[in-house]
C-alpha positions as CSV (number, residue, x, y, z in Angstrom):
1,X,15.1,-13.5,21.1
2,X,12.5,-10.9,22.7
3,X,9.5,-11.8,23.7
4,X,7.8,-9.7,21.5
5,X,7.9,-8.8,17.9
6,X,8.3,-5.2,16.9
7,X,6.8,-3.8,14.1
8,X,8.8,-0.8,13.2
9,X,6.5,1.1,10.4
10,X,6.5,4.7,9.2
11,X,6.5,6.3,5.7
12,X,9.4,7.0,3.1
13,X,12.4,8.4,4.7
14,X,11.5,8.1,8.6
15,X,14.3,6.5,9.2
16,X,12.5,2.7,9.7
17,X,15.4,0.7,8.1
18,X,18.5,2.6,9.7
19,X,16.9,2.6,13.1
20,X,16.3,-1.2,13.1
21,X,20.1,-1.5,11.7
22,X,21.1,0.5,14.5
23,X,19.6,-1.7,17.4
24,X,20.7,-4.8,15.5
25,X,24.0,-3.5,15.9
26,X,24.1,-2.1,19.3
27,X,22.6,-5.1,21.0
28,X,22.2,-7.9,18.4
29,X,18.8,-7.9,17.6
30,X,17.3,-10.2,14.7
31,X,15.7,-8.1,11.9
32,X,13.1,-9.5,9.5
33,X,13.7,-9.0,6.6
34,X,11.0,-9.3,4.0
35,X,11.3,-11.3,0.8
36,X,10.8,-8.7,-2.3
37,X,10.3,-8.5,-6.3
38,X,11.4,-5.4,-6.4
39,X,15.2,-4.4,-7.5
40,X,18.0,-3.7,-4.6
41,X,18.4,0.3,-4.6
42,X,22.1,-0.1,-4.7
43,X,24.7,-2.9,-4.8
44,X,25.1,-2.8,-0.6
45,X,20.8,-3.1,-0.5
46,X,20.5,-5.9,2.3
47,X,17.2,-4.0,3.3
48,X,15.1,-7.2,2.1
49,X,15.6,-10.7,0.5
50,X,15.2,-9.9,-3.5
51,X,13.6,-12.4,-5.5
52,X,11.5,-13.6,-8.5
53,X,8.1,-13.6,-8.8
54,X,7.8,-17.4,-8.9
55,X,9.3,-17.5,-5.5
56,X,6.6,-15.4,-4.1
57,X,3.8,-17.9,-5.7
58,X,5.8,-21.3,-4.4
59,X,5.6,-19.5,-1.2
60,X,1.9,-18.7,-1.5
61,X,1.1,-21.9,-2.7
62,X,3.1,-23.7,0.4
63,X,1.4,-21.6,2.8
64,X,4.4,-20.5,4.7
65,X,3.4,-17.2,4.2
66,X,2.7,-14.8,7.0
67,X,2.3,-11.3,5.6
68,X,2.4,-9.6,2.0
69,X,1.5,-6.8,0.4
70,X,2.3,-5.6,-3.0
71,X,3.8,-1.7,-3.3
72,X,4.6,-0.1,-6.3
73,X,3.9,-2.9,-8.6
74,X,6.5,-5.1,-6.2
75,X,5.5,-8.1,-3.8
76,X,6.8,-8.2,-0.5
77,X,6.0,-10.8,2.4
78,X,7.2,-12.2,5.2
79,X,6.9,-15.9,6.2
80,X,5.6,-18.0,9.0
81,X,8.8,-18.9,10.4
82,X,10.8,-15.4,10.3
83,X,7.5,-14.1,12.7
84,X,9.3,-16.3,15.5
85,X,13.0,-15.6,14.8
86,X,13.3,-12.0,14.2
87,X,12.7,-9.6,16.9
88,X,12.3,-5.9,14.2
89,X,10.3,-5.8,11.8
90,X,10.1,-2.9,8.8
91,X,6.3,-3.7,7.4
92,X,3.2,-1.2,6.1
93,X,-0.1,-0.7,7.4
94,X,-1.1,-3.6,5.4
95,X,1.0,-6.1,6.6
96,X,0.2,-5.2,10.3
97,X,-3.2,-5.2,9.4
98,X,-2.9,-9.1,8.3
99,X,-1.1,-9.9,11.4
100,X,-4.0,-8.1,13.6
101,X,-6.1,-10.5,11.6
102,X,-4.5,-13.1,12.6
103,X,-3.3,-12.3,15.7
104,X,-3.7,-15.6,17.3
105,X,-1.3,-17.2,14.7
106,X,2.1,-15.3,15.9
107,X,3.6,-14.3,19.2
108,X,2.5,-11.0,20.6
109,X,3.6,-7.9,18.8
110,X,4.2,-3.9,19.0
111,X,3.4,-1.6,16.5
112,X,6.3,1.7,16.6
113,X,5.3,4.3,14.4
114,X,8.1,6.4,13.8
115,X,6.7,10.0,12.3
116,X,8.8,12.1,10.7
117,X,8.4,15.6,8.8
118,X,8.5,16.1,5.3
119,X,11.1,18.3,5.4
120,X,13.5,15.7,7.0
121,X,12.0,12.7,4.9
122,X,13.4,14.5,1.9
123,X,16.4,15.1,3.3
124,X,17.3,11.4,3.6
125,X,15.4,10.4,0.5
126,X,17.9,12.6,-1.1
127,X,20.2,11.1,0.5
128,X,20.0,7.6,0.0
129,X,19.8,8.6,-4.2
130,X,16.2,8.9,-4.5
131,X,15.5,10.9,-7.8
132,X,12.9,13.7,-7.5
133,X,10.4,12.0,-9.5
134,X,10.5,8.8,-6.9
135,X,10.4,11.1,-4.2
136,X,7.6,13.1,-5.0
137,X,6.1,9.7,-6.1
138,X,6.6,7.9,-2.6
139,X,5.4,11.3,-1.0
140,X,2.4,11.1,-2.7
141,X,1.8,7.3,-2.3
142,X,2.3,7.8,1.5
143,X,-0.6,9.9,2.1
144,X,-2.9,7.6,1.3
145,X,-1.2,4.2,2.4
146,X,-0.4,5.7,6.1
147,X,-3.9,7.2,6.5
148,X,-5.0,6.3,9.9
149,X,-1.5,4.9,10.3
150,X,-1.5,6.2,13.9
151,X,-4.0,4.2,15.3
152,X,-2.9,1.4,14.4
153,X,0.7,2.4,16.8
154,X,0.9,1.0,20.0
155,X,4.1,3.9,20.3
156,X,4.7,6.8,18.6
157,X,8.4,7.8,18.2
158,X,9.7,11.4,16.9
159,X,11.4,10.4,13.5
160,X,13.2,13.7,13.2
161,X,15.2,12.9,16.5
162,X,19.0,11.3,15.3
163,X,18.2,9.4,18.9
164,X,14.9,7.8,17.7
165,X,16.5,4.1,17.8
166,X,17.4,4.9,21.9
167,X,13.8,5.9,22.3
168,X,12.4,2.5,20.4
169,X,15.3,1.0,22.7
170,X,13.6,2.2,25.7
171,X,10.0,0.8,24.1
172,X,11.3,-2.2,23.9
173,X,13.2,-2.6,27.2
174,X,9.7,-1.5,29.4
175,X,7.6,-3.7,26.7
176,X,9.9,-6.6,27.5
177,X,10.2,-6.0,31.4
178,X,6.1,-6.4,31.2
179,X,5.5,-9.3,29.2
């Protein structure tokens, strides 16, 4: 495990969950992934733990909850014990905003912003099946949840760039060799 946690955020189509795939593959990192309400994209969809509702409110209720955030009428969250087992996490401006909240709670974390163009976001988007009503709609919905996105980055990473994960590989190695 990494000394660190990193928070891998960035909007619709940067490339967040297939960069954090890659680096769990090349070098065996843990990757956190969230607990959701919402419906797998596709029958492969390992991108998140999906769930019912109730199972979000048990977990609420049992306080072993360390982030959520509701997007698109869907709950997502993390709990307290995936913050010190995984070493990538895909999570919003809202959820790193709860950890900065609570900073004291978890071990230390960096925030990679991977930014991508529009152009290219489509492109994958497309891609991955995305109809063009969900993509215009998570286009949209990104302006306003990534708005001052940027300062909340501790790194910013070009997410047009097919070698993005070896430049958050990079992060992390120098991030590591200081802590």
């Amino acid at each position: 495990m990494l000394k660190n946690l990193y928070l891998i955020c960035g909007k619709s189509g940067s490339g967040k969950t297939w960069t954090v795939e890659k680096l769990h593959k090349e070098y065996g990192y843990e990757v956190l992934r969230s607990y959701t309400t919402r419906k797998p994209r596709n029958k492969n969809d390992k991108d998140h733990y999906y769930v019912m509702v109730s199972d979000y409110y048990a977990d609420k209720e049992n306080g072993v909850m360390a982030t959520d955030t509701c997007y698109r009428h869907n709950l997502y969250w993390s709990r307290i014990e995936q913050m010190e087992t995984s070493d990538l996490y895909v999570i919003d401006r809202k959820g790193i905003q709860t950890l900065l909240d609570n900073k004291s709670k978890y071990r230390p974390f960096v925030v990679i912003y991977i930014d991508a163009s529009e152009n290219i976001r489509k492109k994958r988007m497309r891609l991955r099946g995305d109809t063009n009503y969900a993509l215009n709609d998570r286009l949209d919905n990104d302006e306003e949840e990534f708005k001052n996105i940027k300062s909340y980055a501790d790194f910013i990473v070009d997410g047009d760039s097919d070698d993005k994960w070896i430049t958050i590989k990079n992060i992390i190695d120098k991030c590591e060799e200081v802590s």
